[in-house]
VOSEDREN-71993 format. One record per residue: residue number from 0; residue in one letter; x, y, z of N, C-alpha, C in turn. Coordinates in pm, whole numbers, plus 50000, padded with zeros to 5 digits. Example, Ala and Ser with C-alpha at 12.3 -4.5 7.8 and 13.67 -1.06 7.14 Angstrom:
BEGIN
{pt 0, "A", {51319, 49431, 50780}, {51230, 49550, 50780}, {51320, 49670, 50780}};
{pt 1, "S", {51285, 49775, 50708}, {51367, 49894, 50714}, {51290, 50003, 50787}};
# end
This chain:
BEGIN
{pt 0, "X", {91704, 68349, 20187}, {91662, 68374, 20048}, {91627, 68242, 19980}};
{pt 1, "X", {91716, 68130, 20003}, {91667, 68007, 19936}, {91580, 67964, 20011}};
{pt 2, "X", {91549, 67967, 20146}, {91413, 67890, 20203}, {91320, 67955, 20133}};
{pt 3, "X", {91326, 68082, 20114}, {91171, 68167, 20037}, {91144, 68132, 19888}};
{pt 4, "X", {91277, 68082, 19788}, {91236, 68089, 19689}, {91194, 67890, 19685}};
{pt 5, "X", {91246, 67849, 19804}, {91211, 67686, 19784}, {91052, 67734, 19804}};
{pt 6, "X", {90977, 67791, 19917}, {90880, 67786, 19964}, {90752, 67873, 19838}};
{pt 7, "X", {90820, 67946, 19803}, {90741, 68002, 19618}, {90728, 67889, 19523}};
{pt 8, "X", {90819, 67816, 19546}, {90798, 67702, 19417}, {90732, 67614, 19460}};
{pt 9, "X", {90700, 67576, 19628}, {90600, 67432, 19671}, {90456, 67522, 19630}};
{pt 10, "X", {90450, 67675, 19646}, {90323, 67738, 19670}, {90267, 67720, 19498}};
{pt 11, "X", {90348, 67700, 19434}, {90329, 67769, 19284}, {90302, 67607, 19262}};
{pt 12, "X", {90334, 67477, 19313}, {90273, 67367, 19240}, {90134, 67362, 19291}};
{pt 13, "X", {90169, 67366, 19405}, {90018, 67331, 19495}, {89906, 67414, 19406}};
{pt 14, "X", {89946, 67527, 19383}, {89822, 67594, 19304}, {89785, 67563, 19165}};
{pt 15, "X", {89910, 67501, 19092}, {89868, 67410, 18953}, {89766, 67347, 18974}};
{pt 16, "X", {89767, 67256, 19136}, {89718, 67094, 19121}, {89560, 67161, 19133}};
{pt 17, "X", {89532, 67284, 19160}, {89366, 67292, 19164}, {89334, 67436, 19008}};
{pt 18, "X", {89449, 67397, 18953}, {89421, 67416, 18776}, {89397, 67599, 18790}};
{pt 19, "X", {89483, 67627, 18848}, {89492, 67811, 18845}, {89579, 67846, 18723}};
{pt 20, "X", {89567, 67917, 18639}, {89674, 67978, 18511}, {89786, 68030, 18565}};
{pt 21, "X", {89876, 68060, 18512}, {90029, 68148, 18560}, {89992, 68243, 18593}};
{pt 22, "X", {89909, 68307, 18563}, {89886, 68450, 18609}, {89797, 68440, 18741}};
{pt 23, "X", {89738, 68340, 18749}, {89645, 68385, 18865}, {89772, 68375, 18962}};
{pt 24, "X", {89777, 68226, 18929}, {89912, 68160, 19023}, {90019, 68320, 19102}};
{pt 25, "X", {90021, 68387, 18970}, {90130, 68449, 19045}, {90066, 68591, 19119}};
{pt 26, "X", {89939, 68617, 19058}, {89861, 68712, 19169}, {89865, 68688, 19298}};
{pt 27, "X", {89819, 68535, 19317}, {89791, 68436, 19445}, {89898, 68510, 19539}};
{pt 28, "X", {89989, 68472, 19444}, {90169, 68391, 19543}, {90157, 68594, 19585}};
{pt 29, "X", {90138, 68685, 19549}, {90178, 68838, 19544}, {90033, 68891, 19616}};
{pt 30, "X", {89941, 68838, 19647}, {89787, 68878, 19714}, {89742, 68961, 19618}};
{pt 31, "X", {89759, 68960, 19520}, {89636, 69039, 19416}, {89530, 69006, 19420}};
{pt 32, "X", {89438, 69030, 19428}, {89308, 69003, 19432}, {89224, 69015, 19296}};
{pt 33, "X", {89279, 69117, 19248}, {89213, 69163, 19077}, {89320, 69284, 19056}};
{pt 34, "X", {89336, 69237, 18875}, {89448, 69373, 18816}, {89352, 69476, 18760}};
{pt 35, "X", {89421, 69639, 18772}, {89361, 69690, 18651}, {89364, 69698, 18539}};
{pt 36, "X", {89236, 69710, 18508}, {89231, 69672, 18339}, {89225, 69828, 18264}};
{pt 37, "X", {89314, 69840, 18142}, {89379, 69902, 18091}, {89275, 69891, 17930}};
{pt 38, "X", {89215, 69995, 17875}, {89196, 70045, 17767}, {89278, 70104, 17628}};
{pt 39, "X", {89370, 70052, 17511}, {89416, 70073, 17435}, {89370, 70095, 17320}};
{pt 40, "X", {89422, 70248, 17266}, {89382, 70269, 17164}, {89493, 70216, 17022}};
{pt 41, "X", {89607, 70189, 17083}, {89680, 70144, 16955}, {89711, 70016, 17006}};
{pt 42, "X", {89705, 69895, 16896}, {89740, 69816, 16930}, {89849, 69718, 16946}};
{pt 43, "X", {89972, 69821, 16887}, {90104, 69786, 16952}, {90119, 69822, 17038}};
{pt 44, "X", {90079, 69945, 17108}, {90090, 69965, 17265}, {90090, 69868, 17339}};
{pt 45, "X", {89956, 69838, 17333}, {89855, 69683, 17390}, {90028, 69564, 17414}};
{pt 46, "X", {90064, 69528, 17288}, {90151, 69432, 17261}, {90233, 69437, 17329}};
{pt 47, "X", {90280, 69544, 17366}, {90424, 69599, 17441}, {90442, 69589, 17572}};
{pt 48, "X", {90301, 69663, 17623}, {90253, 69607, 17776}, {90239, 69455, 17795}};
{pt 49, "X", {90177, 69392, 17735}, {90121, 69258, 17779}, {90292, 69197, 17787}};
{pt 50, "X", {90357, 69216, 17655}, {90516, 69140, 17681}, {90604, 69221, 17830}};
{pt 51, "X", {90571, 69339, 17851}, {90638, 69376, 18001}, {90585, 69277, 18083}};
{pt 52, "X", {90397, 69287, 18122}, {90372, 69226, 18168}, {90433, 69020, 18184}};
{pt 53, "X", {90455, 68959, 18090}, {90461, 68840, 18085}, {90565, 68838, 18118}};
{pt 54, "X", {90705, 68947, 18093}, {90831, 68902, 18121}, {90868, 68917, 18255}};
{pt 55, "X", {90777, 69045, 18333}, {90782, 69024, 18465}, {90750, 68956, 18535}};
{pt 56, "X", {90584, 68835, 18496}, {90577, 68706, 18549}, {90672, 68614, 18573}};
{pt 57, "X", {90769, 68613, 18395}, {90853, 68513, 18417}, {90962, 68564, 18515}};
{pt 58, "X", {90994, 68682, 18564}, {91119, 68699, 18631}, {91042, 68666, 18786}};
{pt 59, "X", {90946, 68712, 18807}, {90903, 68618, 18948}, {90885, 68511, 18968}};
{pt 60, "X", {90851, 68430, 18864}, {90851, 68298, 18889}, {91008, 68230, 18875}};
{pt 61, "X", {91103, 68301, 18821}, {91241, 68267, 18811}, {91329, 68332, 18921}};
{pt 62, "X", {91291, 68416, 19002}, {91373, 68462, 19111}, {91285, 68465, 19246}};
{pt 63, "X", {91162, 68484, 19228}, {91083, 68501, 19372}, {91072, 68613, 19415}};
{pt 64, "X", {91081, 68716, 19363}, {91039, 68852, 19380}, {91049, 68998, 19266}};
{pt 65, "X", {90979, 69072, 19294}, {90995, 69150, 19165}, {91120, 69271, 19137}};
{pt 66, "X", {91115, 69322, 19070}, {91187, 69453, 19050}, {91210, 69480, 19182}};
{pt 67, "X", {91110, 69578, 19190}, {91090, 69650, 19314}, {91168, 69614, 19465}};
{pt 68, "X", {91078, 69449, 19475}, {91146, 69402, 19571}, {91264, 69417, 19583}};
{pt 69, "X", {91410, 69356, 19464}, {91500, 69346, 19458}, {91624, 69508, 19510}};
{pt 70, "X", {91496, 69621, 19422}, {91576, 69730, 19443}, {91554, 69814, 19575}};
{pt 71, "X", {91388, 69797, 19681}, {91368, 69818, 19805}, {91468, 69753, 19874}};
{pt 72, "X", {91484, 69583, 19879}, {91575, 69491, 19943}, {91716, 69516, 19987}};
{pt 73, "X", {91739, 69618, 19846}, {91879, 69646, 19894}, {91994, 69509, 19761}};
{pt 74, "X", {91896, 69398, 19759}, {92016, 69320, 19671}, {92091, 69408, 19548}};
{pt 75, "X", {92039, 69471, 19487}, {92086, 69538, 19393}, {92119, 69684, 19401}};
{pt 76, "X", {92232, 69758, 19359}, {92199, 69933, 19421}, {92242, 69943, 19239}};
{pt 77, "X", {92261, 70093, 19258}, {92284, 70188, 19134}, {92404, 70094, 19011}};
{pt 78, "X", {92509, 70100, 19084}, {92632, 70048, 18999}, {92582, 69906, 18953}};
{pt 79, "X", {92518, 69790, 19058}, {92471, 69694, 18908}, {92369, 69709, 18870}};
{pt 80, "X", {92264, 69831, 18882}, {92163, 69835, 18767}, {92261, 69874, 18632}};
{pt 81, "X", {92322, 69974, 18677}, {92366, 70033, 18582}, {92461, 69928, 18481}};
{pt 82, "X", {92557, 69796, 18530}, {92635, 69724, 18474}, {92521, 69599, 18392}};
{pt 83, "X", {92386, 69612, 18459}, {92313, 69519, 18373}, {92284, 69598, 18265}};
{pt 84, "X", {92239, 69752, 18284}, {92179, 69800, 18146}, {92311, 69803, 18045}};
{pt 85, "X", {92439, 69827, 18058}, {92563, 69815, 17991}, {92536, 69676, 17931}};
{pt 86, "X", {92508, 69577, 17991}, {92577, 69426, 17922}, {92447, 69393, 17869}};
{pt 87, "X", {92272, 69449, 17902}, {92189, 69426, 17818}, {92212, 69519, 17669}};
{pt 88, "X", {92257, 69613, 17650}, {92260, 69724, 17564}, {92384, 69646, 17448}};
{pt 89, "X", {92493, 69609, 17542}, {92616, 69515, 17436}, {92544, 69376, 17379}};
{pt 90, "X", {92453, 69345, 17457}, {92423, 69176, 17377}, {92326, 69236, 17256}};
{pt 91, "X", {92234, 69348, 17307}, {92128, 69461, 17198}, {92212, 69439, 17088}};
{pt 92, "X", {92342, 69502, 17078}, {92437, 69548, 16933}, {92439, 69422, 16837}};
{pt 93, "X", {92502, 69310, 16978}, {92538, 69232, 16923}, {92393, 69104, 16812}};
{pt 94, "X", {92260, 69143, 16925}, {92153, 69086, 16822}, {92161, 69165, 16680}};
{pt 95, "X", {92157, 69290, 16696}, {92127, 69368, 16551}, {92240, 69300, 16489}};
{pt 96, "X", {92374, 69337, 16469}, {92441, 69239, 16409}, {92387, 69103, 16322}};
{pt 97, "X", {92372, 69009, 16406}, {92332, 68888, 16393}, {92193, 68900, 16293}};
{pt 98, "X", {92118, 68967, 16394}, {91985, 69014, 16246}, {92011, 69085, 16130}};
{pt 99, "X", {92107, 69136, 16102}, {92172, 69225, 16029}, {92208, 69097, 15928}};
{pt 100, "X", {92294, 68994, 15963}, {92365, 68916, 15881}, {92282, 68812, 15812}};
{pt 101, "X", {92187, 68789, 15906}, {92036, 68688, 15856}, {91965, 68698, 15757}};
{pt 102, "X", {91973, 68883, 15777}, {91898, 68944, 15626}, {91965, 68935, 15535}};
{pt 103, "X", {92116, 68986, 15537}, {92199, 68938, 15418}, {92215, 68826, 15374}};
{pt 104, "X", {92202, 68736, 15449}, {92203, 68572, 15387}, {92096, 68524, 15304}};
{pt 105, "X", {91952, 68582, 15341}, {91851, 68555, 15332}, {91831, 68660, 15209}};
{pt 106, "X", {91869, 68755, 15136}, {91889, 68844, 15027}, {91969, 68721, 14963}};
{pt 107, "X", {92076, 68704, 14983}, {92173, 68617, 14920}, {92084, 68518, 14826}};
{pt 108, "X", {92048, 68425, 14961}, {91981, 68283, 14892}, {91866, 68363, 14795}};
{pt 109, "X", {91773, 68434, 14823}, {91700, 68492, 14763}, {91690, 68508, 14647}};
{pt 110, "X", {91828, 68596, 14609}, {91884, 68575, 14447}, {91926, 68432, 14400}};
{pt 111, "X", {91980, 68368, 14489}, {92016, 68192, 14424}, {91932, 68164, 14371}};
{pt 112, "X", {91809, 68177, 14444}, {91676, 68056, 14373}, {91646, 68141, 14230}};
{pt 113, "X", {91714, 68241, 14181}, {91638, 68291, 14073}, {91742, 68185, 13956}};
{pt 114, "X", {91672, 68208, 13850}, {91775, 68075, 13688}, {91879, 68111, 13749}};
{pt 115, "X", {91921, 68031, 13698}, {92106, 67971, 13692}, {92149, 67911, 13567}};
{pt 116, "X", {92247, 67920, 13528}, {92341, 67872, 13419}, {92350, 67733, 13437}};
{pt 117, "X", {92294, 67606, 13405}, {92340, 67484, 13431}, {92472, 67435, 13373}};
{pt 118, "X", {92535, 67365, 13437}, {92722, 67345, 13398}, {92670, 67190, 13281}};
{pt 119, "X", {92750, 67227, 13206}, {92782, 67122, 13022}, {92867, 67017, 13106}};
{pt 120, "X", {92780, 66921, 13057}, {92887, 66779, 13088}, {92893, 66702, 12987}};
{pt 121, "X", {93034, 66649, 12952}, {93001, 66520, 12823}, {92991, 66387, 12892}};
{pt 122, "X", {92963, 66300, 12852}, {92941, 66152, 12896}, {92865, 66071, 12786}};
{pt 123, "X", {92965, 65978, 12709}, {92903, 65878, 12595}, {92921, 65967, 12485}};
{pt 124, "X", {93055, 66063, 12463}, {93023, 66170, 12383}, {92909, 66225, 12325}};
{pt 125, "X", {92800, 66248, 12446}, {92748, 66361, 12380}, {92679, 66459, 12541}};
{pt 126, "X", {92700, 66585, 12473}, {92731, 66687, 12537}, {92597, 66771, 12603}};
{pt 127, "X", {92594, 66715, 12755}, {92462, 66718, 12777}, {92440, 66904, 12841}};
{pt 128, "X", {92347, 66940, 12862}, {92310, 67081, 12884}, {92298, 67083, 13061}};
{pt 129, "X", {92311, 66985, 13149}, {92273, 66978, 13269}, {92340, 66857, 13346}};
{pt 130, "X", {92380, 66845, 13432}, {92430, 66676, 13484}, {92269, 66663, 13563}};
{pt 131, "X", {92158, 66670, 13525}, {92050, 66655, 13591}, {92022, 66537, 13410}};
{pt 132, "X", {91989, 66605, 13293}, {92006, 66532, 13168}, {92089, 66386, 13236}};
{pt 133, "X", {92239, 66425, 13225}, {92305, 66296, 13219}, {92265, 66208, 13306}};
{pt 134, "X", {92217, 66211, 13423}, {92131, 66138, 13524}, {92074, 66057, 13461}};
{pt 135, "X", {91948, 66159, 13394}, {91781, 66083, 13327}, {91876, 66017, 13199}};
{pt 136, "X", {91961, 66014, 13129}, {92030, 65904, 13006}, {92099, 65801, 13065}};
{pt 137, "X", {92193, 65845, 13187}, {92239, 65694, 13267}, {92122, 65594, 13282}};
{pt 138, "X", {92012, 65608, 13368}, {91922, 65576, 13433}, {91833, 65518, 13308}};
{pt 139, "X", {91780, 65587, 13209}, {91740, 65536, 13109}, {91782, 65417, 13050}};
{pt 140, "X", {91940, 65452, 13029}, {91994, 65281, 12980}, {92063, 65235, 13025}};
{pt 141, "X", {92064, 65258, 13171}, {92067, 65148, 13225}, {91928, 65007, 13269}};
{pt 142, "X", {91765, 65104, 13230}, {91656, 65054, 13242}, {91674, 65013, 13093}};
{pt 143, "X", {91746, 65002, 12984}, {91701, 64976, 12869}, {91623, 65020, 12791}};
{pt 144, "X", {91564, 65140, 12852}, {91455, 65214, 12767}, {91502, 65288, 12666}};
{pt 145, "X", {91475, 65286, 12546}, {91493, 65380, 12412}, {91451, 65524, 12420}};
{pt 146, "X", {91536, 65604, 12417}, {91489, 65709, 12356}, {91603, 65821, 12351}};
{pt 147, "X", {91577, 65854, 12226}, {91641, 66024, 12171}, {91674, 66129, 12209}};
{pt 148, "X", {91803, 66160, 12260}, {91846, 66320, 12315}, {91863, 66401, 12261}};
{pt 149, "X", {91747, 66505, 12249}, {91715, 66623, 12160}, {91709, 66586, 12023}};
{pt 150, "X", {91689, 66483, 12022}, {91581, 66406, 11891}, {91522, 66501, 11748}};
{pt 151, "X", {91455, 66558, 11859}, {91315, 66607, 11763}, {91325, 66759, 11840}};
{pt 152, "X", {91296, 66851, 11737}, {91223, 66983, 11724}, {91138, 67013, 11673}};
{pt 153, "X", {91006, 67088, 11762}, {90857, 67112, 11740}, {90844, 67286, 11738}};
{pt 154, "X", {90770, 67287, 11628}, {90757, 67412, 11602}, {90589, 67436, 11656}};
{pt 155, "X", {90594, 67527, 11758}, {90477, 67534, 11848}, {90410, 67630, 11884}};
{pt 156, "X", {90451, 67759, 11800}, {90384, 67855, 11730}, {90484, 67919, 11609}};
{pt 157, "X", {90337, 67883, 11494}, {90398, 67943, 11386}, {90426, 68089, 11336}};
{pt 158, "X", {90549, 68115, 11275}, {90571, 68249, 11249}, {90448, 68324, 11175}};
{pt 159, "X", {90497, 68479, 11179}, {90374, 68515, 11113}, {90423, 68679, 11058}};
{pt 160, "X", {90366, 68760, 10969}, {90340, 68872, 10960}, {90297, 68923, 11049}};
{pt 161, "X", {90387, 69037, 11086}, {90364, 69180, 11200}, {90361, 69289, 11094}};
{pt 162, "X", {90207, 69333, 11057}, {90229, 69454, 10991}, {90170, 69579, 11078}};
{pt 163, "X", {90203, 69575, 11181}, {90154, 69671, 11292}, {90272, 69733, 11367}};
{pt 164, "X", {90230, 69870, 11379}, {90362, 69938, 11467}, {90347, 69922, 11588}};
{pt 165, "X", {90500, 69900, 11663}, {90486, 69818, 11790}, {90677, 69901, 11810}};
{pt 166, "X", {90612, 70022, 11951}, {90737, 70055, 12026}, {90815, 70017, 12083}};
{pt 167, "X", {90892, 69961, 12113}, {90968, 69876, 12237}, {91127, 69873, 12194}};
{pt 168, "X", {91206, 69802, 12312}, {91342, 69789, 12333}, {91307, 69680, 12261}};
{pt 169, "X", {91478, 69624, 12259}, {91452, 69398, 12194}, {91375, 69369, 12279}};
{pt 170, "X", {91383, 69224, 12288}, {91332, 69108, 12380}, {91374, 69144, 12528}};
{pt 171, "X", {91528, 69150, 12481}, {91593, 69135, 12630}, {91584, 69251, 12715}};
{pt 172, "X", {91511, 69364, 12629}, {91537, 69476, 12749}, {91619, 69555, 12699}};
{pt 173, "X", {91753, 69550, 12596}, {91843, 69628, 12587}, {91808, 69693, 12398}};
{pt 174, "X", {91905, 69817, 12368}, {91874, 69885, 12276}, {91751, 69978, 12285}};
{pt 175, "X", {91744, 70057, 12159}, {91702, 70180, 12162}, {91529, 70132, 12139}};
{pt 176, "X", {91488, 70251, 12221}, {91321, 70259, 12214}, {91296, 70255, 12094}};
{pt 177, "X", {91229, 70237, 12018}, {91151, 70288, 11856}, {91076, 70178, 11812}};
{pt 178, "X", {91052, 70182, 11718}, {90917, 70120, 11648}, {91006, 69990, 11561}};
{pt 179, "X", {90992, 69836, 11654}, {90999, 69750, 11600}, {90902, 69657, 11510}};
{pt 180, "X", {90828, 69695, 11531}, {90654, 69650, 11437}, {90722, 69628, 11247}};
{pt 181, "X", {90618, 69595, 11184}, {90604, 69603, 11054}, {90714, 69489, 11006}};
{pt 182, "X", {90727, 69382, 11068}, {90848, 69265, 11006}, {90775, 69117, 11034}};
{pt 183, "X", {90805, 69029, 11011}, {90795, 68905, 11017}, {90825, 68847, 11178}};
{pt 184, "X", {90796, 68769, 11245}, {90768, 68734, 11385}, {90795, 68585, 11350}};
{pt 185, "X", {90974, 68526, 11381}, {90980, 68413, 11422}, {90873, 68325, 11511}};
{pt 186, "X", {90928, 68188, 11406}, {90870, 68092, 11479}, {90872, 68054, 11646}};
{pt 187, "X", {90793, 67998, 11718}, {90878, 67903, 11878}, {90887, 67787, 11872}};
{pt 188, "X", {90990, 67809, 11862}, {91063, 67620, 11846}, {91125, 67551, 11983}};
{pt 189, "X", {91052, 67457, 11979}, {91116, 67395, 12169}, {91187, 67266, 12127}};
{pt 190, "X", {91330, 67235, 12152}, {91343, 67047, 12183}, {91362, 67038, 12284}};
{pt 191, "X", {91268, 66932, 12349}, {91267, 66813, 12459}, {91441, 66741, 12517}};
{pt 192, "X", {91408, 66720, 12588}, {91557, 66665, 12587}, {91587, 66497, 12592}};
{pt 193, "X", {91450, 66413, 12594}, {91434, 66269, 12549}, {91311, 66239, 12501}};
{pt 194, "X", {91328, 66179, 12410}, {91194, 66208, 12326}, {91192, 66030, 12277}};
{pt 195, "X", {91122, 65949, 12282}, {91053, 65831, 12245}, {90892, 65791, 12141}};
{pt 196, "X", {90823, 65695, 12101}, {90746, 65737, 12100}, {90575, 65748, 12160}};
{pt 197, "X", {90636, 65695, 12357}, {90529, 65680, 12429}, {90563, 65797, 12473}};
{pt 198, "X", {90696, 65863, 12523}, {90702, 65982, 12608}, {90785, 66034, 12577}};
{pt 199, "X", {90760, 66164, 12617}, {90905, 66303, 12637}, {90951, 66383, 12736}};
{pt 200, "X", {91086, 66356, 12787}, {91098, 66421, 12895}, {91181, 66536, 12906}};
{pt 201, "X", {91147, 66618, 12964}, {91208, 66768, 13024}, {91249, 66740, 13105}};
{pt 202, "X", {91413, 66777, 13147}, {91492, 66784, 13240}, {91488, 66949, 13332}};
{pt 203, "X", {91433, 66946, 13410}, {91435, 67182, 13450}, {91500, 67145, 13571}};
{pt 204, "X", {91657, 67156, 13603}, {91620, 67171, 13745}, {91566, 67299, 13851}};
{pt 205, "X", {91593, 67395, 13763}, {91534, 67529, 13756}, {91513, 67636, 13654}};
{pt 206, "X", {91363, 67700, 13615}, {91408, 67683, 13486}, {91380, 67843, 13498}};
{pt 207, "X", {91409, 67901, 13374}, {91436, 68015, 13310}, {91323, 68065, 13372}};
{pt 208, "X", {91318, 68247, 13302}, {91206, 68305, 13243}, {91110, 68261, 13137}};
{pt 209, "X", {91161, 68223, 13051}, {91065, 68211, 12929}, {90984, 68071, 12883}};
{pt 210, "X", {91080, 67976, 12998}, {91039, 67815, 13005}, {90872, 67788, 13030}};
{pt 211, "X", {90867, 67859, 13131}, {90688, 67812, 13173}, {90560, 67847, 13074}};
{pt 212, "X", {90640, 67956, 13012}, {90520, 67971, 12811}, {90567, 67868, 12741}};
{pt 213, "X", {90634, 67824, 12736}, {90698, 67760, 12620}, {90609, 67606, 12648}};
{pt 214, "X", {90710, 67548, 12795}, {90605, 67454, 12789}, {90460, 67428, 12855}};
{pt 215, "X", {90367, 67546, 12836}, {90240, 67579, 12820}, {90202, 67552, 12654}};
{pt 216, "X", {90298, 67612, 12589}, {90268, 67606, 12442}, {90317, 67472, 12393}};
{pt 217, "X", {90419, 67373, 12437}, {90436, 67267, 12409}, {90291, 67132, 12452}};
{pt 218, "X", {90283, 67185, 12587}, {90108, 67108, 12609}, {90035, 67085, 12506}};
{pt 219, "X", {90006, 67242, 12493}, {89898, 67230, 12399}, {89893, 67190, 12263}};
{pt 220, "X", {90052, 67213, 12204}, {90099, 67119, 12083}, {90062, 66958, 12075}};
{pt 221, "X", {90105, 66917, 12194}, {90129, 66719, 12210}, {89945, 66740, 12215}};
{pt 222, "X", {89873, 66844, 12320}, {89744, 66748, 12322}, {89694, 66727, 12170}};
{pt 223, "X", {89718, 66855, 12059}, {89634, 66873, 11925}, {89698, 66748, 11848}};
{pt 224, "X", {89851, 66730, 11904}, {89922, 66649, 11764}, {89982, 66546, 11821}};
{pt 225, "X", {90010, 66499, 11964}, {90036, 66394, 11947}, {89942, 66351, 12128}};
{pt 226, "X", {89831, 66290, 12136}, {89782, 66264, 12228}, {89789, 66165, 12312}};
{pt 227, "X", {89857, 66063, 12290}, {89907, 65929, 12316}, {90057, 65971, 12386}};
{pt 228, "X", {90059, 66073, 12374}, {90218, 66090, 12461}, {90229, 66129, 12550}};
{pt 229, "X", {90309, 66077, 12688}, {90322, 66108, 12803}, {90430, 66177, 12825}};
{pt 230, "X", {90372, 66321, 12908}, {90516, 66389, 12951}, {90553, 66382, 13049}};
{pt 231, "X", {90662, 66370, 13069}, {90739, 66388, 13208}, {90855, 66475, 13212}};
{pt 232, "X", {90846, 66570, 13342}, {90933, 66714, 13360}, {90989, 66677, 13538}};
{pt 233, "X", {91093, 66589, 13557}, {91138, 66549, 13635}, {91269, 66694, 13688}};
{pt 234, "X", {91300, 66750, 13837}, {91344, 66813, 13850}, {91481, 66826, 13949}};
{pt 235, "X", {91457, 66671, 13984}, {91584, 66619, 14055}, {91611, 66471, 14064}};
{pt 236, "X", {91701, 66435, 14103}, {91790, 66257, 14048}, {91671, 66184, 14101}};
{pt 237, "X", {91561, 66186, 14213}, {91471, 66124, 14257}, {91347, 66100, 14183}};
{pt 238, "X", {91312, 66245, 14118}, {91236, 66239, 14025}, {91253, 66170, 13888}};
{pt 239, "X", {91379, 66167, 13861}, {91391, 66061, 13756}, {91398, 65941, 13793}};
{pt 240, "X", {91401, 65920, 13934}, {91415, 65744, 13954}, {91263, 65716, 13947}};
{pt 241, "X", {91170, 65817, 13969}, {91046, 65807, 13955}, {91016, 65764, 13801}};
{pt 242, "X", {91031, 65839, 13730}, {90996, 65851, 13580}, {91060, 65718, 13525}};
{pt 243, "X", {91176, 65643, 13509}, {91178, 65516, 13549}, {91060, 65423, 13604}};
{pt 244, "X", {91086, 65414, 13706}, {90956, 65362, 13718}, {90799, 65319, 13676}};
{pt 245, "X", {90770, 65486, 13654}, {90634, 65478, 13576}, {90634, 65434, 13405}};
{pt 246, "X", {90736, 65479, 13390}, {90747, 65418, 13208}, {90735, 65261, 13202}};
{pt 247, "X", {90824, 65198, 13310}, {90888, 65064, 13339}, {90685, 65006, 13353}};
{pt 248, "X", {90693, 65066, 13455}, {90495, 64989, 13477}, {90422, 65012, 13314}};
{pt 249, "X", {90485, 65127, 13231}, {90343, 65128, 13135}, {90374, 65073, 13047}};
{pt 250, "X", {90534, 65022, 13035}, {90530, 64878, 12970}, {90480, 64753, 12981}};
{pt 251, "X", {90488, 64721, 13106}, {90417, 64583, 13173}, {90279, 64580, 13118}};
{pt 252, "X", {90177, 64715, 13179}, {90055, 64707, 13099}, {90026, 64703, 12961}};
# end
């Protein structure tokens, strides 16, 4: 048995060296001459065959003979087919499992990446909304750069008269259906969380629902009213070593 499977593996290089594919290769080594070719109308069928097909290549090229052979030969009878389909069928359970738990993890993280509550830290008594904030204020002065934590509030669309009927729950979704229309429509008011007067920076390390209008509507505030100001929306300790940086150069210039 090992002289035959040594003598399959000298046959199977020799036929590399004049550039035959695996498949011919293994027609060669088996005297095929040509396979039949098979017409599919669905094309997972198609898929299913071709993977029988490939996995039976690989088991001839990994043992030196096929199925067949093995079960004509005599190496194998009833009781270990039967103990392989048992211990293929237990490792089966045991994949679903495992895929089973992948999906749950992968649900898990899924929900992580949605907002999060950022944890309150004090430092220099004053009481920052993020330890991503206290980062960009260490880093700040320790560069010596000036500027204001939550400084300034911009009003960035102005309130207005709603004299129109308008059905809905609140904002949030909760309370009774009916007609909230016909009242006055607060202002949107945003503060920055360092504010100077070359730049302003937003700390997100992930940000809300309602953040990405807001500062859409803050854009368009700084371009009408203050145009000379540079923003920066840094989203992790690297990105502020960045923002550092670039302030640090647009002083030099």
């Amino acid at each position: 048995m090992r002289s035959k499977i040594v003598q399959v593996k000298w046959i199977t290089e020799h036929l590399k060296k004049i550039n035959m594919s695996d498949r011919e290769i293994i027609d060669a080594k088996r005297g095929i001459v040509a396979r039949k070719s098979y017409g599919f109308r669905d094309e997972v069928v198609k898929n299913v065959v071709d993977k029988f097909v490939d996995r039976s290549d690989v088991g001839y090229e990994k043992y030196g003979q096929t199925l067949n052979d093995e079960r004509t030969s005599g190496v194998k009878g009833l009781a270990e087919y039967l103990n392989d389909i048992q211990e293929e069928l237990m490792d089966a359970i045991l994949y679903i499992q495992a895929a089973r738990e992948e999906l749950d993890e992968k649900r898990i993280r899924r929900k992580k990446r949605g907002p999060v509550v950022a944890k309150k830290v004090t430092y220099d008594g004053i009481k920052f909304a993020s330890g991503l904030e206290k980062y960009m204020y260490i880093a700040l002065k320790k560069a010596k750069i000036k500027a204001k934590y939550e400084g300034e509030t911009y009003t960035i669309q102005e309130g207005f008269e709603f004299d129109v009927q308008s059905y809905e729950r609140q904002s949030n979704g909760k309370g009774e259906f009916k007609n909230r229309g016909n009242k006055k429509i607060l202002p949107i008011k945003y503060t920055p969380d360092f504010v100077s007067r070359s730049f302003i920076i937003e700390c997100k390390g992930r940000a809300n629902e309602s953040f990405p209008m807001r500062w859409k509507l803050f854009k368009k505030y700084v371009k009408a009213n203050m145009p000379r100001v540079t923003l920066y929306k840094p989203q992790n300790q690297k990105e502020c070593d960045t923002v550092i940086e670039l302030i640090t150069k647009s002083k030099i210039k």
